[in-house]
Every structure is written in C-alpha cells, then in structure tokens.
N, C-alpha and C positions, 0 to 999 in steps of 0.2 A: 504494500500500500504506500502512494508516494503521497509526501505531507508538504509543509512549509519547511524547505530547507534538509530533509530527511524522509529516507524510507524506513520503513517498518516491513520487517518479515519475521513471521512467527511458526516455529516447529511444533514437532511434538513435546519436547521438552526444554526449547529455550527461546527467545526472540534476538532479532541483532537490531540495532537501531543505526544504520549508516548517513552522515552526511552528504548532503548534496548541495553543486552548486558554492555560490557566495554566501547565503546566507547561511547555509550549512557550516560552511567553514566559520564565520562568526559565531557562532554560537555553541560550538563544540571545538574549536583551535583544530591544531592538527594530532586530534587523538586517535581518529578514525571510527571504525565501528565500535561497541560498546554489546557485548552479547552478554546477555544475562538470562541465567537458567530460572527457568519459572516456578522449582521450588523454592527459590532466593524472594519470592515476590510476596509482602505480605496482606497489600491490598490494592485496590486496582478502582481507579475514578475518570471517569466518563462525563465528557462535557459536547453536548451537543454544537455542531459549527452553525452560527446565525448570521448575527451582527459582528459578530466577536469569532476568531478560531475557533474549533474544538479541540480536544484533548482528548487523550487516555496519558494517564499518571500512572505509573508503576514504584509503587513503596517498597523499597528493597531490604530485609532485615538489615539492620546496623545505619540504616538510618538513610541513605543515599535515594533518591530518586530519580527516575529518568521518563523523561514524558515527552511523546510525541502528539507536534499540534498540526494540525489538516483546515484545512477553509474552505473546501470545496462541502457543501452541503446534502449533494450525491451521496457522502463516503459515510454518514451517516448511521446508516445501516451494518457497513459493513464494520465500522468501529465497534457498534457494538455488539455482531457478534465476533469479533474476534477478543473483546473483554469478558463477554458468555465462552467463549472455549476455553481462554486461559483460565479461567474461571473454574471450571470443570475436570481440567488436566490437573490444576493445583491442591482440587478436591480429593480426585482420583490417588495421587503420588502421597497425597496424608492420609490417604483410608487402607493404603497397602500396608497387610504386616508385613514389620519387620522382620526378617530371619533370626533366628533368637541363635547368638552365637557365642561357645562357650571360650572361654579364657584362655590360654597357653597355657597357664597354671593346670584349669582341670582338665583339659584334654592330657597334658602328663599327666594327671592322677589319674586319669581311666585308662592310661596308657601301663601305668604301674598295675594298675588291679588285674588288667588282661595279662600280661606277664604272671605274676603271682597265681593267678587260676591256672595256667598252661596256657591260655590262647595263643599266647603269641610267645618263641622263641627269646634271648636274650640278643642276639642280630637283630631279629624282628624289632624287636622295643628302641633297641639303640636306630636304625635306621629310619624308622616312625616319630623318633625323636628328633634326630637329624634336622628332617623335613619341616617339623614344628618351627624349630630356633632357627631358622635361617631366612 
C-alpha cells in the first residue's frame, strides 16, 4: 500500500514500512526500511483519510512507534483491513501454546535416571550429554 512518503507491506508475520521519494527521505533520514514483527506490536490505531491524512499507528512494546499516513481516501478500506488482519495474526501468535521446554538441568537428571535404570549405556549418557552442553 503506497502512503505519503512511504509504502507499507505487510506479511504473515511482520510488516516493513519503506520510504519513498523526498518526503520519505525527510521524515525517516536515511535509515531505510524499518521491519517490524507483529508480535512486537502492542496496539494498532486507525484514523480514517478526510480533510486531514489517515493513519495506522503501530505501538511497539518498549515504547517506539511507527505509523504510516495515506490521503488518498480510496485506501480507506483497505487500511482497515489490513489493521483487522494484523489484528488477528497478533491474536492468533498469543493464543498459540507454548512448547513447554525443560531445563538443561532436568533433561540431565532424566538423562541420569535412564542411565541408573539401564536405559541407556554409560557412552549413551555421556554422548546424550554431549549434545545437551554444546
């Protein structure tokens, strides 16, 4: 989606915000693109183009924002839904469990207990160990 000064393209899991143009370069120097993953995003604000630009604001945890503005009153729509998918993607990536993963620590203790019952060899243990500490 091209804006004032800057495009906006948005993935599955991250958007890039590139300048364009003069005004681009004013208003972003020469940093260039700026990609930010969208579980980074903690809230997202939508301002319709009228009289005035519109906007999508993206609030970045740790406090930084990055917001792209459009004038074309067309784009509208399309603004918001691409603030409903980010939306949805950012919902989705916080409703996934996490894999529950144990320690270095207790996988050597399970590593000890299988050893001590027979499971596994004294090679076995050490080279299972190995793999852990490296």
């Amino acid at each position: 989606m091209d804006g004032v000064g800057q495009s906006l393209q948005v993935f599955q899991d991250n958007l890039t915000l590139t300048p364009k143009g003069v005004i681009g370069l004013m208003k972003s120097g020469l940093t260039g693109s700026l990609t930010v993953p969208l579980r980074s995003i903690s809230t997202i604000s939508f301002k319709k183009s009228g009289f005035t630009n519109g906007f999508l604001s993206f609030n970045i945890v740790g406090g930084e924002l990055a917001r792209f503005e459009f004038a074309d009153g067309l784009l509208n729509d399309l603004a918001l839904q691409i603030k409903t998918f980010i939306e949805g993607q950012i919902l989705a990536q916080q409703s996934q469990p996490s894999s529950p993963t144990a320690s270095i620590a207790d996988q050597l203790h399970q590593l000890g207990t299988m050893m001590r019952e027979g499971l596994l060899s004294a090679s076995e243990f050490e080279a299972a160990k190995r793999k852990l500490l490296v």
